[in-house]
LOROGU-377762 format. One record per residue (C-alpha): residue number from 1; residue in one letter; x, y, z. Coordinates in pm, 1 decimal, decimal comma. Example, Ala and Ser with C-alpha at 12.3 -4.5 7.8 and 13.67 -1.06 7.14 Angstrom:
// LOROGU-377762
<nr=1	rest=A	u=1230,0	v=-450,0	w=780,0>
<nr=2	rest=S	u=1367,0	v=-106,0	w=714,0>
***
This chain:
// LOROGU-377762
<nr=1	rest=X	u=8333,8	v=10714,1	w=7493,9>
<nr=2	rest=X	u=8479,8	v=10483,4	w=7670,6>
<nr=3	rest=X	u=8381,6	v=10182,2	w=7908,4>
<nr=4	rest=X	u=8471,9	v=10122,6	w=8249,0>
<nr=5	rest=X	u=8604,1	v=9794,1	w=8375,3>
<nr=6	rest=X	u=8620,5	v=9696,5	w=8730,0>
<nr=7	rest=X	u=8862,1	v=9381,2	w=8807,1>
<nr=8	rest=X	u=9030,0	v=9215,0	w=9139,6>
<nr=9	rest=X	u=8852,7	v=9012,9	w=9398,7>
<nr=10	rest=X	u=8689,9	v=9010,5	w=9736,7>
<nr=11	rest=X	u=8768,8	v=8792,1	w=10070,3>
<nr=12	rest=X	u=8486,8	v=8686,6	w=10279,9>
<nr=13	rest=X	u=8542,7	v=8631,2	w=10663,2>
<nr=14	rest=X	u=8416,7	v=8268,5	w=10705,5>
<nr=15	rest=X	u=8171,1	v=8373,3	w=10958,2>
<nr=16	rest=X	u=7958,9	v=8582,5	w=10677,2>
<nr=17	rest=X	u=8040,7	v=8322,1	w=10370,5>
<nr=18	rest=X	u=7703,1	v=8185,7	w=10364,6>
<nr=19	rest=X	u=7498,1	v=8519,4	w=10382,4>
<nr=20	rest=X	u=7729,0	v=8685,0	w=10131,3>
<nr=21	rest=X	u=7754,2	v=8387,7	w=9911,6>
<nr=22	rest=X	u=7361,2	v=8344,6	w=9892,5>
<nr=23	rest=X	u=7312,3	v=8706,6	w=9860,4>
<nr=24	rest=X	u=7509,0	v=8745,8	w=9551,7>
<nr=25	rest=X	u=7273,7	v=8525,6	w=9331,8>
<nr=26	rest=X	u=7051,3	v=8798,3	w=9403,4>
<nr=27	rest=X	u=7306,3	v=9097,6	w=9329,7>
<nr=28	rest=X	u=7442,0	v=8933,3	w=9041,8>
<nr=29	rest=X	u=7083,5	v=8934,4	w=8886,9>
<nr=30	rest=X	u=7018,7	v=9250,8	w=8977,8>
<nr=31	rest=X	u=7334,2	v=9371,1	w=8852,8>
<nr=32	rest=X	u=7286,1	v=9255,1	w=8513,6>
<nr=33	rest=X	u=7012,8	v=9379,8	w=8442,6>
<nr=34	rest=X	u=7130,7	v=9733,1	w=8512,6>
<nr=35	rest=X	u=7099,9	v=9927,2	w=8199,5>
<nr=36	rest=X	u=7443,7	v=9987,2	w=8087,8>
<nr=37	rest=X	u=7611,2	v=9649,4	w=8236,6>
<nr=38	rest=X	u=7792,7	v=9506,7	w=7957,1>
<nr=39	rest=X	u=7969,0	v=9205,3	w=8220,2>
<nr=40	rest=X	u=7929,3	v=9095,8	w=8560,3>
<nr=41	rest=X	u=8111,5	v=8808,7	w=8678,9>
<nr=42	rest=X	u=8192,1	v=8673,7	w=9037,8>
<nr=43	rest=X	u=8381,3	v=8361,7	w=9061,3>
<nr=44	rest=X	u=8464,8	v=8160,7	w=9348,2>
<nr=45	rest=X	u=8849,3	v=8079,6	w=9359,2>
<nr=46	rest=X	u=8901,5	v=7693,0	w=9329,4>
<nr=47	rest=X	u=9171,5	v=7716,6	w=9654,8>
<nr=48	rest=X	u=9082,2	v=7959,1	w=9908,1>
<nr=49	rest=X	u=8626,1	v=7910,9	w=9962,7>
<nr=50	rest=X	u=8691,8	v=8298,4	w=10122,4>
<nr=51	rest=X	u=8765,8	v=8417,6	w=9786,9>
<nr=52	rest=X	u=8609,6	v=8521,9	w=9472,3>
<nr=53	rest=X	u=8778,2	v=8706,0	w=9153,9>
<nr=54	rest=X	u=8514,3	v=9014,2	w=9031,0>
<nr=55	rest=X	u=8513,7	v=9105,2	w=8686,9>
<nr=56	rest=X	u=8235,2	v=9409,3	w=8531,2>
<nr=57	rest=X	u=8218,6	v=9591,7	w=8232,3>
<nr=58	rest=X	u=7974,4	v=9897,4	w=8195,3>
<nr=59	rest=X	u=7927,9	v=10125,6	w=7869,7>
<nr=60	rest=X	u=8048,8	v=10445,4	w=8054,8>
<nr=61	rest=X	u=8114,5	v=10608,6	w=8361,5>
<nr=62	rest=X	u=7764,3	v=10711,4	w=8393,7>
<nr=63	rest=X	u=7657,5	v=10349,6	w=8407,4>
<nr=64	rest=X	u=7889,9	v=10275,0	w=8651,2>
<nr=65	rest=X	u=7837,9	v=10515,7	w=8880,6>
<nr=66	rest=X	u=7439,9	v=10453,8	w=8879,8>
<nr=67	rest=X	u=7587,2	v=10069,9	w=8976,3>
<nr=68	rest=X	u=7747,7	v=10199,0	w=9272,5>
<nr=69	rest=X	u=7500,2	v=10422,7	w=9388,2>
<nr=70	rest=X	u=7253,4	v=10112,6	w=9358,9>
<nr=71	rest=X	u=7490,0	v=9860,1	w=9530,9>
<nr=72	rest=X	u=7522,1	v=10126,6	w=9842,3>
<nr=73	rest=X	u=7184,2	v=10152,1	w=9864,8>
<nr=74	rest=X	u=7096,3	v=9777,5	w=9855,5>
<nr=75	rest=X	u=7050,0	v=9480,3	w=10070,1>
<nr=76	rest=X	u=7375,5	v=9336,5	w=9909,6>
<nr=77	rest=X	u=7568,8	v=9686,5	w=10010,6>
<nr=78	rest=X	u=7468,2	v=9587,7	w=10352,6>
<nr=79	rest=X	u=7543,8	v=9268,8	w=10413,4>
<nr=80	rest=X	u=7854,7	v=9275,3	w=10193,6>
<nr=81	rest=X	u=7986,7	v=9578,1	w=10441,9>
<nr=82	rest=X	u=8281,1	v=9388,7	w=10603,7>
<nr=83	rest=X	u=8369,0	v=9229,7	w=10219,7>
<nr=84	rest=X	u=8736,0	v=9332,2	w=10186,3>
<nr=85	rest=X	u=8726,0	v=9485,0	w=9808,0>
<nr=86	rest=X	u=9069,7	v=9486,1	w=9611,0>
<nr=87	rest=X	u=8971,6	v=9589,0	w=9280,5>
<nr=88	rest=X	u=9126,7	v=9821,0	w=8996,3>
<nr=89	rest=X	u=8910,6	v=10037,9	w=8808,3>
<nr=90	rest=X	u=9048,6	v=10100,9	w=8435,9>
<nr=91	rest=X	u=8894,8	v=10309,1	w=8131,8>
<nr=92	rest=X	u=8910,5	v=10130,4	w=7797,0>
<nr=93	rest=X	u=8809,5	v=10267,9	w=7474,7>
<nr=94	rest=X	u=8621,1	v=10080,7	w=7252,0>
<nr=95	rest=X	u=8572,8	v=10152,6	w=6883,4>
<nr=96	rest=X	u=8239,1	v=10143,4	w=6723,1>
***
């Protein structure tokens, strides 16, 4: 099995960084208490306010996809619409 990890960041256009910024406490809550979420991190980049490196970690695929089916679905898949997403999606397996 093996788990998938989601990595990059997102820009905010400064006309939406308040609603997207106070929105994520919520997601970020939400998100980690998703069965399967091993990680969820979002962390504002100390140079550029627009900016915020994303790191996740779920168990499996399965997990993940329930995540993004959740996240489209959800106030925080709305207003983060117009959030430009540069992520990589890797597999990594873990030994148990």
């Amino acid at each position: 099995m093996s788990k998938i990890i989601l990595q990059g960041h997102i820009i905010v256009a400064d006309a939406e960084l308040g609603v997207v910024t106070n929105a994520l406490v919520n997601h970020s809550a939400l998100t980690k208490a998703e069965v399967g979420c091993l990680i969820f991190e979002v962390t504002p980049d100390s140079t550029n306010l627009n900016k915020f490196f994303v790191y996740e970690e779920f168990v499996d695929q399965a997990a993940f996809d329930k995540h993004q089916t959740r996240v489209k679905q959800s106030t925080w898949g709305e207003i983060s619409k117009n959030v430009q997403r540069h992520y990589q999606i890797t597999h990594s397996t873990r030994s148990e």
